[in-house]
C-alpha positions as CSV (number, residue, x, y, z in Angstrom):
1,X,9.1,22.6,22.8
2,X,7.9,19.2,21.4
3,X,7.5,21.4,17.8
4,X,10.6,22.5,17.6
5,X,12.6,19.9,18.9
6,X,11.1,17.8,16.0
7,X,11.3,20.3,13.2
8,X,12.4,19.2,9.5
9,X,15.3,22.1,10.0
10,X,16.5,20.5,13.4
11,X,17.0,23.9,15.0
12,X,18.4,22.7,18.4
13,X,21.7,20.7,18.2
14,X,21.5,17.7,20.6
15,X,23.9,15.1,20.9
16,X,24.5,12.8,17.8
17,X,22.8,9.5,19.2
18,X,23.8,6.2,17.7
19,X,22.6,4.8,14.7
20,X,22.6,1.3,15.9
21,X,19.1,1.0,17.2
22,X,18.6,2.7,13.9
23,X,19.5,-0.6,12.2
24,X,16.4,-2.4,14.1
25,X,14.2,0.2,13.8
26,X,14.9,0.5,9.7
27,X,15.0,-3.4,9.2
28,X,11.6,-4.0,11.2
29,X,10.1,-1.6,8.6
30,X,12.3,-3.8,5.6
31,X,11.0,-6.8,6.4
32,X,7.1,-5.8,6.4
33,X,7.9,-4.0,2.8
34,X,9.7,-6.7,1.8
35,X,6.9,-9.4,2.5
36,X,4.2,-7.3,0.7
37,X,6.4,-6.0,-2.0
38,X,7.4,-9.5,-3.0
39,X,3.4,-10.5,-3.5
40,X,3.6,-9.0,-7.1
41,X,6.6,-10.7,-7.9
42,X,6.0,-13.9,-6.7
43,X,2.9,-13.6,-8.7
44,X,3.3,-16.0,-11.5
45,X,4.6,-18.4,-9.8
46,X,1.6,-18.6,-7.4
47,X,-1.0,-18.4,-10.0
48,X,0.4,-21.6,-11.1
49,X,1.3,-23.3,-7.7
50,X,-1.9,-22.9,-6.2
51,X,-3.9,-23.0,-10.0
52,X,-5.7,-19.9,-8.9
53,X,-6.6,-16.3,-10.9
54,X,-4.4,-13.3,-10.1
55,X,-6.7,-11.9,-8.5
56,X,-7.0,-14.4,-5.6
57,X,-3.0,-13.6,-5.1
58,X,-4.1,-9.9,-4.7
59,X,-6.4,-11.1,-1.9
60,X,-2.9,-12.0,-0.3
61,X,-2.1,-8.5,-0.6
62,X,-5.8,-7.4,0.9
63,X,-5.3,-9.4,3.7
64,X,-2.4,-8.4,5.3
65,X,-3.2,-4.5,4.3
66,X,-6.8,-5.1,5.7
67,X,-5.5,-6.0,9.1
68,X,-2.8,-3.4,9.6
69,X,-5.1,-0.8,8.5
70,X,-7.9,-2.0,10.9
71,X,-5.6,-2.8,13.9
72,X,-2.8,-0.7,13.8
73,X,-4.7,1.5,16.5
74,X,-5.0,-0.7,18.8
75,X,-1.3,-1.8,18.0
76,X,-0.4,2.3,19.0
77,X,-1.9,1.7,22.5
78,X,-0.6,-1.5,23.0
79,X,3.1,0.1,22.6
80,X,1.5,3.3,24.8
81,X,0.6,0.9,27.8
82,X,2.8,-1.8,27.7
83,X,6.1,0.1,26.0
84,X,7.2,0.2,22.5
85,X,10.2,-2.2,22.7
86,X,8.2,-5.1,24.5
87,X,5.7,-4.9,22.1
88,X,7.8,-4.8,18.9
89,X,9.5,-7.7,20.0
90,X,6.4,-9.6,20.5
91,X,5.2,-8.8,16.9
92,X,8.2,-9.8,15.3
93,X,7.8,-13.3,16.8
94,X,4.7,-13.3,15.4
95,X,5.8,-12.2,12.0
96,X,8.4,-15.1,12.2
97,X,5.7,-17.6,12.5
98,X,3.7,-15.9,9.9
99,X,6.6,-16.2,7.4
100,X,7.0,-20.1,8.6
101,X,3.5,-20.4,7.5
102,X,3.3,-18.2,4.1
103,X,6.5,-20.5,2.8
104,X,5.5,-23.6,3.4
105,X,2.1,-22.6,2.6
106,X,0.3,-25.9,0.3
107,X,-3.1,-23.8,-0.8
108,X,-4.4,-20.3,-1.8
109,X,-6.1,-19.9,1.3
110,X,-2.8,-20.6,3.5
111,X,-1.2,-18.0,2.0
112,X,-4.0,-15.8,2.8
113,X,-4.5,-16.6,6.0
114,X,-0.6,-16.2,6.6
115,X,-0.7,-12.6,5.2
116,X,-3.8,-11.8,7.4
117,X,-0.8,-13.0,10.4
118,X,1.7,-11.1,9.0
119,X,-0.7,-8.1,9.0
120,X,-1.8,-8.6,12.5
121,X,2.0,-8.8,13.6
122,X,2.4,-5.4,11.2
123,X,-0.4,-3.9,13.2
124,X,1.5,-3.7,15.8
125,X,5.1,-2.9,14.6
126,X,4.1,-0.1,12.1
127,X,3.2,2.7,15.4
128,X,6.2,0.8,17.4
129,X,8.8,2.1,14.6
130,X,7.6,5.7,15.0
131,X,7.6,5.9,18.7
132,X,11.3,3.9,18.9
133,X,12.6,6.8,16.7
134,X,10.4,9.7,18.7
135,X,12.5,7.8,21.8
136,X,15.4,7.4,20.1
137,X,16.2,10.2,18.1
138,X,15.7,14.0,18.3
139,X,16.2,17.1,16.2
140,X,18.1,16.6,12.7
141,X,19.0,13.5,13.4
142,X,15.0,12.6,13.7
143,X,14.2,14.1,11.0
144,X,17.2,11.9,9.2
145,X,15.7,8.5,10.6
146,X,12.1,9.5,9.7
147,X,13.6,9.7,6.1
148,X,15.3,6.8,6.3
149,X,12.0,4.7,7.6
150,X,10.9,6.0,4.1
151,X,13.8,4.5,2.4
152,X,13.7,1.7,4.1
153,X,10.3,1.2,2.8
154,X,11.8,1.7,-0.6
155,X,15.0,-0.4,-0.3
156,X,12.8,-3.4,0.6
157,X,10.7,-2.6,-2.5
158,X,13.9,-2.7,-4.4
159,X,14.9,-6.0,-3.0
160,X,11.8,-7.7,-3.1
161,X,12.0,-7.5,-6.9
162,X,16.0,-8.0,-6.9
163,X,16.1,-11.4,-4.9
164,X,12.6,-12.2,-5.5
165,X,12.7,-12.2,-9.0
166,X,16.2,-13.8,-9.3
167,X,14.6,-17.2,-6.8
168,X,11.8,-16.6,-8.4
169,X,12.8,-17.6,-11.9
170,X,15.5,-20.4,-10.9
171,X,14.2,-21.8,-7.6
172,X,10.6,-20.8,-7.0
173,X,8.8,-18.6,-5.0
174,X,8.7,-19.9,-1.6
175,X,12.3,-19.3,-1.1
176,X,12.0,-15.6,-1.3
177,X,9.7,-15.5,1.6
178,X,11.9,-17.9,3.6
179,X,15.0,-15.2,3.6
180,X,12.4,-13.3,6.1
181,X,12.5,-16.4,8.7
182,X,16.7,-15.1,9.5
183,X,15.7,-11.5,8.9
184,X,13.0,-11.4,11.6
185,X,15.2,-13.1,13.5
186,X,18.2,-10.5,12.9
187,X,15.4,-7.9,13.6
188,X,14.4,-10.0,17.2
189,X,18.1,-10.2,18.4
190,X,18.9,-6.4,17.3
191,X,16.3,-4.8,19.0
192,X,17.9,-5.6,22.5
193,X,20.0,-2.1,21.5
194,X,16.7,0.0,21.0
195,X,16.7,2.3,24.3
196,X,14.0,0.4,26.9
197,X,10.7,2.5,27.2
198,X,8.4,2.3,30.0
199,X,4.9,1.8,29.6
200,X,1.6,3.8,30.9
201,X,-0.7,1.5,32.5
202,X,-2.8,4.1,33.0
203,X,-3.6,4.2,29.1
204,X,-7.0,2.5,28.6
205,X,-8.2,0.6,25.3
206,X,-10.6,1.4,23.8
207,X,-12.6,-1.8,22.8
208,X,-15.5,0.3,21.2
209,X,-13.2,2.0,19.2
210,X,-11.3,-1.3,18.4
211,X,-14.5,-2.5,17.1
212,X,-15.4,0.2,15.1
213,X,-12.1,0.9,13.4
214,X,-11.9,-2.5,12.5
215,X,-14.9,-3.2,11.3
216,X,-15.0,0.1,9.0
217,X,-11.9,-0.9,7.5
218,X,-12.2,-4.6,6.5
219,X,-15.7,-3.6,5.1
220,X,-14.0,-1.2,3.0
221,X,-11.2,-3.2,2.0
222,X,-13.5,-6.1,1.7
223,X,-16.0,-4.9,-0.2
224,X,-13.1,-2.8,-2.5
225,X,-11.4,-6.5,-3.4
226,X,-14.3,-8.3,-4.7
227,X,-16.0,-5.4,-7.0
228,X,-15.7,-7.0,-9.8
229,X,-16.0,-10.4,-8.5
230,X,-19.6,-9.7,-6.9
231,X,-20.6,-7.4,-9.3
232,X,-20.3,-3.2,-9.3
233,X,-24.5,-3.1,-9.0
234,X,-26.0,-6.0,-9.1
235,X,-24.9,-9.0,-8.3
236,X,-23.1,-11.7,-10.1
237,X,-23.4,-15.5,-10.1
238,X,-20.4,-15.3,-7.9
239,X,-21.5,-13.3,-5.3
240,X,-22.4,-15.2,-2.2
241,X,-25.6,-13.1,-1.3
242,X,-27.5,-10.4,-2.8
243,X,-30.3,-7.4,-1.4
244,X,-32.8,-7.2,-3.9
245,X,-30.9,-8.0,-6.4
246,X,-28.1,-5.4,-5.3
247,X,-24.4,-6.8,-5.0
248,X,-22.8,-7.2,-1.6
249,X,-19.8,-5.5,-2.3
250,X,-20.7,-1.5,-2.9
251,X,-22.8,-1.9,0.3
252,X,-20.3,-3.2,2.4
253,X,-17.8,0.0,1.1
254,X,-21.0,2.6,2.1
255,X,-21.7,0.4,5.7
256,X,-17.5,0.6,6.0
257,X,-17.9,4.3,5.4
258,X,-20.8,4.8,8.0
259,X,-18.9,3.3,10.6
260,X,-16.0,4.9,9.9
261,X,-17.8,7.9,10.8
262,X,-19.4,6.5,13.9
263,X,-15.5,5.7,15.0
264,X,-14.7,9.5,14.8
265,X,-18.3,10.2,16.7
266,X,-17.5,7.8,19.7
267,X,-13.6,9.1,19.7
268,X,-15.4,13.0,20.1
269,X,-17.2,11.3,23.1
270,X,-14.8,9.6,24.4
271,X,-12.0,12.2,24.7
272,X,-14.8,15.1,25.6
273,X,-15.4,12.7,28.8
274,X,-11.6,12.4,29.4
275,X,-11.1,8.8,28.0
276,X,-8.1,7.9,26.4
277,X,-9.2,7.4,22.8
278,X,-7.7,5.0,20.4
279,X,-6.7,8.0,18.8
280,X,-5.5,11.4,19.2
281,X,-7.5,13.3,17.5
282,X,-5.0,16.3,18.2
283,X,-3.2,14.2,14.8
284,X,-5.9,15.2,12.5
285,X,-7.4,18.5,14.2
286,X,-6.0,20.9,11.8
287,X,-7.0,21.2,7.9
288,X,-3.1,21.0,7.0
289,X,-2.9,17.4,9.3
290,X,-5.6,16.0,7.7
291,X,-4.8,17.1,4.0
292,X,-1.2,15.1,4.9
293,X,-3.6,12.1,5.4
294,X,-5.5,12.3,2.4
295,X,-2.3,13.0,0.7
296,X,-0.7,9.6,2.1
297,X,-3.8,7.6,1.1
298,X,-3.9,8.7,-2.5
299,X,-0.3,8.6,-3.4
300,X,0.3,5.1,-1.7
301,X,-3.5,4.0,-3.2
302,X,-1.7,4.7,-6.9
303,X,1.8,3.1,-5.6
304,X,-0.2,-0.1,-4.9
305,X,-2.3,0.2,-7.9
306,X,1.4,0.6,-10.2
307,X,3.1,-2.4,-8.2
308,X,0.1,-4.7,-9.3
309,X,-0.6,-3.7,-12.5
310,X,3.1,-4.1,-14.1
311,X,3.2,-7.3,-12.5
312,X,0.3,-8.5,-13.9
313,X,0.6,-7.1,-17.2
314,X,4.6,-8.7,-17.6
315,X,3.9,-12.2,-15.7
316,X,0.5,-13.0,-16.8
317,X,0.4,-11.2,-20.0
318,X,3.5,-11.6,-21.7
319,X,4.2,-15.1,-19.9
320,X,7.4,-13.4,-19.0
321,X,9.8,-14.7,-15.9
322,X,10.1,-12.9,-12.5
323,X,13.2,-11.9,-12.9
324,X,11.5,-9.9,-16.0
325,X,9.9,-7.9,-14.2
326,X,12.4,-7.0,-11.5
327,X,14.2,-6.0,-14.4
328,X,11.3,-3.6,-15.8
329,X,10.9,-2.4,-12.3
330,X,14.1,-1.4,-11.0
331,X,14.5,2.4,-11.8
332,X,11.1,2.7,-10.3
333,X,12.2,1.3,-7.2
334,X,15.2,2.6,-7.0
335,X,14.1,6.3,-7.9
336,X,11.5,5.9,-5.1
337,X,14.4,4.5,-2.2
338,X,16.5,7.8,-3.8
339,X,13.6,10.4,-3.7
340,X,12.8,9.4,0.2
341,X,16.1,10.1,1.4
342,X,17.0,13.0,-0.5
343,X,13.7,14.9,-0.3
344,X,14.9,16.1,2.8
345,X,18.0,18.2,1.4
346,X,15.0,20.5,-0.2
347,X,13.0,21.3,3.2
348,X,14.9,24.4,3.9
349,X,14.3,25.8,-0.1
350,X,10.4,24.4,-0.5
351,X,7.4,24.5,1.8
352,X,5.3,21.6,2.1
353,X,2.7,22.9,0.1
354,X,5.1,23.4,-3.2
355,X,6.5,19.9,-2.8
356,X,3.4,18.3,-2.4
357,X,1.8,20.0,-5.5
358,X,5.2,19.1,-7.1
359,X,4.8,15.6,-6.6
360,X,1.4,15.0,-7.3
361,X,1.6,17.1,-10.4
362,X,4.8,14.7,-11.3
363,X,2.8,11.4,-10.4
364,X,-0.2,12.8,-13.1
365,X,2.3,13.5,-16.0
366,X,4.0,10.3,-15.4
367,X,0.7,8.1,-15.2
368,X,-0.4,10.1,-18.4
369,X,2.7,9.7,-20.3
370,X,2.4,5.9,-19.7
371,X,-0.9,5.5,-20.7
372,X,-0.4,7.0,-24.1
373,X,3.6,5.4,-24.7
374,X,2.9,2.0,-23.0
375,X,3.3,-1.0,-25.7
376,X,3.5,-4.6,-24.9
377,X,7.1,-4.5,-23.9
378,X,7.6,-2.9,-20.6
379,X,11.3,-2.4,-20.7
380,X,10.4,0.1,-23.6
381,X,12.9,3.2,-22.4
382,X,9.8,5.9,-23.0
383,X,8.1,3.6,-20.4
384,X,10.9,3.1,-18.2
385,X,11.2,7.0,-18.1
386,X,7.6,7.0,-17.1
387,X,7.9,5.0,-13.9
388,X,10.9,7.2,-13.3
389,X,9.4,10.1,-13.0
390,X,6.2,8.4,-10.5
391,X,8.7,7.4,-8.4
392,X,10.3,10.3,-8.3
393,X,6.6,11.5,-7.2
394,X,6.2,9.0,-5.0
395,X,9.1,9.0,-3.1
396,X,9.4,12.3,-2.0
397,X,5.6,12.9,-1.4
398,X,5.7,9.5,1.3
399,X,8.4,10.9,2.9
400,X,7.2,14.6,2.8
401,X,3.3,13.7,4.5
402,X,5.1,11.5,6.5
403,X,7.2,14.4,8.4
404,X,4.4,16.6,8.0
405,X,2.8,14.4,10.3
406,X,5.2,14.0,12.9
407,X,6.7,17.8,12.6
408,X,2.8,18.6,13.7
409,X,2.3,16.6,16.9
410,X,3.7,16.4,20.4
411,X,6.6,13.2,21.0
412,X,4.3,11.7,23.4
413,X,1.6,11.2,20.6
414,X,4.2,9.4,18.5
415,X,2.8,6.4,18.7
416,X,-0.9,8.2,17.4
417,X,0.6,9.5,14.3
418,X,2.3,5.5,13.8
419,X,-1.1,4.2,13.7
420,X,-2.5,7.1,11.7
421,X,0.0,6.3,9.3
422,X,-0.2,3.1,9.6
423,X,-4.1,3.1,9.1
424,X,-3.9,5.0,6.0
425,X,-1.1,3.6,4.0
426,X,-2.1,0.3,4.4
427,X,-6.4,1.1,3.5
428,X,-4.2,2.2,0.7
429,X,-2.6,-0.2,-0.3
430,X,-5.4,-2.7,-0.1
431,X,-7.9,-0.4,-1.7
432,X,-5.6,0.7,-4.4
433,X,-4.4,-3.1,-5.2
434,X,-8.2,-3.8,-5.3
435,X,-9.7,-1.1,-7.0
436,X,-6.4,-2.1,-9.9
437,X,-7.9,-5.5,-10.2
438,X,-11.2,-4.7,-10.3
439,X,-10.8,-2.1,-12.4
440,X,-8.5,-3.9,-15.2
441,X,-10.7,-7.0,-14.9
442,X,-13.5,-4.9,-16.0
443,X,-12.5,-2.7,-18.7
444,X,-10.8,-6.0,-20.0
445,X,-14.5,-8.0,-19.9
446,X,-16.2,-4.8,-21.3
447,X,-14.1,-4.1,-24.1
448,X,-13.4,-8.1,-25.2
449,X,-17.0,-8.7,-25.0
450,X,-17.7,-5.7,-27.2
451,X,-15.1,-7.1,-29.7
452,X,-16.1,-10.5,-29.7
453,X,-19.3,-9.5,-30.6
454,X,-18.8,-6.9,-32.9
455,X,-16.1,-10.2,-34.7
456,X,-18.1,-12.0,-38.0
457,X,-15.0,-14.6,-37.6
458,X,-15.9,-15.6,-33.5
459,X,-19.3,-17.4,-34.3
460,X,-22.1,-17.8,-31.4
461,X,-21.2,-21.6,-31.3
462,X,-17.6,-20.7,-30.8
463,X,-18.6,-17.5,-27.9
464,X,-21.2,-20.5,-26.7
465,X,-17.8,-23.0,-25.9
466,X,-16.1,-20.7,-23.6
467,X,-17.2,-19.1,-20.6
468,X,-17.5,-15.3,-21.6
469,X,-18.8,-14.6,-17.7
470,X,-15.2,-14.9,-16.3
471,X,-13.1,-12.9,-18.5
472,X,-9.4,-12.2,-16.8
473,X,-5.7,-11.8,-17.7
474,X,-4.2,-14.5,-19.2
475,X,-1.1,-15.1,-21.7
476,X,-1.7,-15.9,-25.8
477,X,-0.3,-19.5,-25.2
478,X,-2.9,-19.7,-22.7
479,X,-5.5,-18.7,-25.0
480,X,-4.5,-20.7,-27.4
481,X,-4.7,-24.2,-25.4
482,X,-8.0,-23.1,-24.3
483,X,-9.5,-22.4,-27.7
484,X,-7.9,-25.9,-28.6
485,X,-10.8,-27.9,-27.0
486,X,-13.3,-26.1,-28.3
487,X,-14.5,-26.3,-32.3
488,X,-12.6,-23.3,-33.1
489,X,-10.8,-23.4,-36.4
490,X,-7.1,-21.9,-36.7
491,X,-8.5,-18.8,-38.0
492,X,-10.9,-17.9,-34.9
493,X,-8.0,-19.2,-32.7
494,X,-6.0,-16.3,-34.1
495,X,-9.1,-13.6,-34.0
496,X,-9.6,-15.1,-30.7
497,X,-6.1,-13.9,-30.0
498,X,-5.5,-10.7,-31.6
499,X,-9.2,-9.9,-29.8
500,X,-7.6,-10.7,-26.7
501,X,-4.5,-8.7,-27.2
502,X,-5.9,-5.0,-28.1
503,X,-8.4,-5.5,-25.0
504,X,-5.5,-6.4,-22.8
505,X,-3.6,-3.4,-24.1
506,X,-6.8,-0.9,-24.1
507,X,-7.7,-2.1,-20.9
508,X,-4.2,-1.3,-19.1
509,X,-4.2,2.2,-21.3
510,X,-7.6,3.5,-20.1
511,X,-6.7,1.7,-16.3
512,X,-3.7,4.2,-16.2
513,X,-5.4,7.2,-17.8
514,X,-8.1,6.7,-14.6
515,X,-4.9,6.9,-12.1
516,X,-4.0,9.8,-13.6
517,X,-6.8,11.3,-13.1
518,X,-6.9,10.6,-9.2
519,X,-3.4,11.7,-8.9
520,X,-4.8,15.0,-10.5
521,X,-7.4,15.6,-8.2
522,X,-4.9,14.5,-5.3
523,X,-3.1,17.9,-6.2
524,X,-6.2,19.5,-4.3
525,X,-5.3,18.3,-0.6
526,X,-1.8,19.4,-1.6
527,X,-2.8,22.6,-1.7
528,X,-4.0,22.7,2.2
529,X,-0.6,21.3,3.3
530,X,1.7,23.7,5.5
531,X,2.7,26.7,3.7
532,X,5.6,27.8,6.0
533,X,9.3,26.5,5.7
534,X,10.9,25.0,8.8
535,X,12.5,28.0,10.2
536,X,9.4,29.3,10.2
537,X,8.0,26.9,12.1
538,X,5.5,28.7,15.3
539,X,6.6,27.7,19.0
540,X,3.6,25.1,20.7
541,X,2.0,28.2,22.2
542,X,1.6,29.8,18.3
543,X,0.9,26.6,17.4
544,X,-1.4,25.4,19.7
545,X,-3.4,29.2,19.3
546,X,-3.2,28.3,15.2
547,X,-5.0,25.1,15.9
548,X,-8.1,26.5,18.1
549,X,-8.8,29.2,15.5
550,X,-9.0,26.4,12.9
């Protein structure tokens, strides 16, 4: 009984496995966290390396979030037909060469194009981690390694801010991303101890459905990461193309969403005229599976949108080092790796439903509290006690949806319920970093225009010196050498500033009060999540009868 065997509770006692192939499985999951985790970080020092905004670095993040999302179905049946452990060694090869690339990267657009590798090469690990563990692991001591998947996500978090902020601010940011050149190679050589799978030839792919998924996503993300660039409406000078007058970018999100749905239609077809599809859709037929999904999407979605804002707030705003804000976000990291491996002690106690509400409920008061206590000093402890308690959210709701998940399907559609992870974490992640910038860029534009205009001090000749179309994040010393070429006297230099500084500050208050919000509503697919605790878990033949009446 696939079920059982895989409950939270670990009913049935098999034999304790070892945790050796563990170690490969956990660090192939580190070093993708690690490389996306140590974007924010790294951030300062990029903005000046390359002389680019922040929000060109977030495109780094986009990319390689964009092309695990879109591809990390295909990755699933990859590892289906030609085995899990071929296949995971392939991609970290390829995620060494993409970390060759991103550190000795010269430009911008190098970096970008070596995230989009790295996110190709995380395409495929991301489903190749769950099905190791499915073939690895059973019982309690699966349940243990899908926990500490989660917290290996965390831990890398944690490190990414550790070592890259201490190389960030006395070496440079490069040399953070090199430490992943060994690591992938530690990861290569290490999983020669996973146990060897054998592949299905008989498993077809689905190049229709490749198409389709891909394309969905990458409009999404796409059109998600250049909102505010392109315009929300109507288009901007900056936009490469327009309809009518109509921005590219909320069109692309609506075609993304439309072909989305057109990926689910052909998937119906396909697997009503005994195809293999490019995804089960036995991982998202009940109303509890797919509440788990929508779950994962919002709670990562907020992580993301968190892990860019501080950043960008501490680095660009304050002028403050790296290693600052590794400092400021420690206890959030660390709270999050704690919260995804203990979560687990509270299965037997709380049903899936609670715990979800819990969380989600958490992440809102957390988001809230921040908004109203959040100064210009981070390391504030009323703030720190904020990002405590999200990450408290956080970590236990990944972990929790995650399990959900795999506690719902059969071990052979392990690699399914990878790629559905996979595909919604990382939309996630690149929506949520996206929708951040967009949406701080444009509360700060709205409400230092306002200002400047409302000023008697910042004359027209002064607002007619500076370009008031391209309004983003910068420091006060970099205010201030910019108002120095212009005819500004010391006085409008300093309104210029103090302007600047309660936008910045309103901006990032109303930007958190919105998460909040979405973490409130995210409390409604909580509420569909499994209701039963795992000893209560039905047999495959309750559960497969549950599943046809819903």
């Amino acid at each position: 009984m696939a079920t059982q065997t895989m409950s939270m509770e670990g009913i049935h006692h098999e034999a304790r496995a070892s945790w050796v192939p563990m170690i490969a499985i956990a660090l192939g999951q580190m070093i993708m966290s690690y490389n996306v985790a140590s974007l924010p970080v790294a951030l300062g020092g990029m903005v000046a390396s390359f002389g680019v905004p922040p929000t060109t670095v977030a495109t780094g993040i986009v990319a390689y979030s964009m092309l695990v999302a879109g591809f990390v179905m295909l990755g699933a049946k990859l590892a289906q037909r030609f085995g899990a452990v071929q296949v995971f060694r392939i991609a970290v090869v390829l995620f060494f060469v993409s970390q060759l690339t991103m550190t000795f990267s010269p430009t911008a657009a190098v970096m970008i194009s070596a995230q989009a590798l790295c996110g190709a090469a995380g395409a495929v690990i991301v489903p190749s981690l769950v099905a190791l563990i499915a073939e690895n692991y059973a019982g309690r001591q699966q349940a243990t390694a899908l926990g500490a998947l989660g917290s290996a996500r965390a831990a890398a978090g944690v490190l990414a801010f550790v070592v890259g902020g201490v190389l960030g601010t006395y070496i440079g940011w490069r040399p953070a991303f090199g430490i992943l050149i060994a690591a992938s190679a530690i990861v290569f050589i290490l999983s020669f101890r996973l146990r060897a799978d054998r592949g299905r030839p008989d498993v077809q792919i689905d190049l229709v459905g490749v198409a389709l998924a891909a394309s969905a996503i990458i409009l999404i993300s796409f059109g998600f990461n250049n909102l505010n660039r392109w315009g929300l409406a109507l288009a901007t000078p900056n936009a490469p193309f327009d309809l009518l007058g109509a921005s590219p970018a909320p069109i692309m999100i609506v075609l993304g969403v439309v072909l989305g749905q057109a990926f689910l239609s052909w998937t119906h077809r396909r697997q009503a005229a005994g195809k293999t599809p490019l995804l089960a859709l036995e991982v998202i037929d009940s109303p509890e599976e797919r509440s788990a999904v929508y779950g994962l999407f919002a709670v990562v979605a907020l992580e993301a949108a968190l892990n860019f804002t501080v950043p960008l707030y501490i680095q660009i705003v304050q002028g403050r080092s790296p290693i600052a804000t590794a400092i400021a976000m420690m206890p959030f990291n660390l709270t999050v790796f704690f919260s995804a491996m203990l979560i687990v002690n509270v299965y037997d106690r709380l049903t899936p439903r609670q715990i979800g509400r819990f969380g989600f409920a958490l992440c809102t008061i957390a988001l809230l509290w921040l908004a109203f206590v959040v100064r210009n000093d981070w390391s504030e402890v009323p703030v720190l006690f904020g990002l405590i308690l999200f990450g408290i959210g956080q970590g236990s709701l990944v972990t929790l949806l995650f399990n959900v998940l795999v506690t719902a399907s059969p071990k052979e559609l392990a690699g399914d319920v990878g790629s559905l992870r996979g595909t919604a974490q990382n939309l996630a992640a690149a929506v949520g970093t996206a929708v951040a910038g967009a949406l701080l860029v444009g509360l700060l534009s709205t409400i230092a225009l306002g200002k400047i205009t409302a000023s008697p001090v910042l004359t027209k000749e002064l607002q007619s010196q500076v370009d008031l179309d391209n309004i983003t994040f910068v420091s006060n010393d970099r205010l201030r050498s910019v108002l120095e070429s212009t005819s500004g006297t010391p006085q409008q230099v300093e309104e210029a500033v103090r302007v600047n500084t309660e936008a910045r500050l309103r901006a990032l208050k109303i930007g958190l009060l919105i998460m909040a919000g979405l973490a409130l509503l995210a409390v409604i697919p909580a509420g569909r999540l499994p209701n039963y605790r795992p000893g209560e878990i039905p047999d495959d033949d309750a559960a497969d009868t549950r599943r046809r009446a819903l």
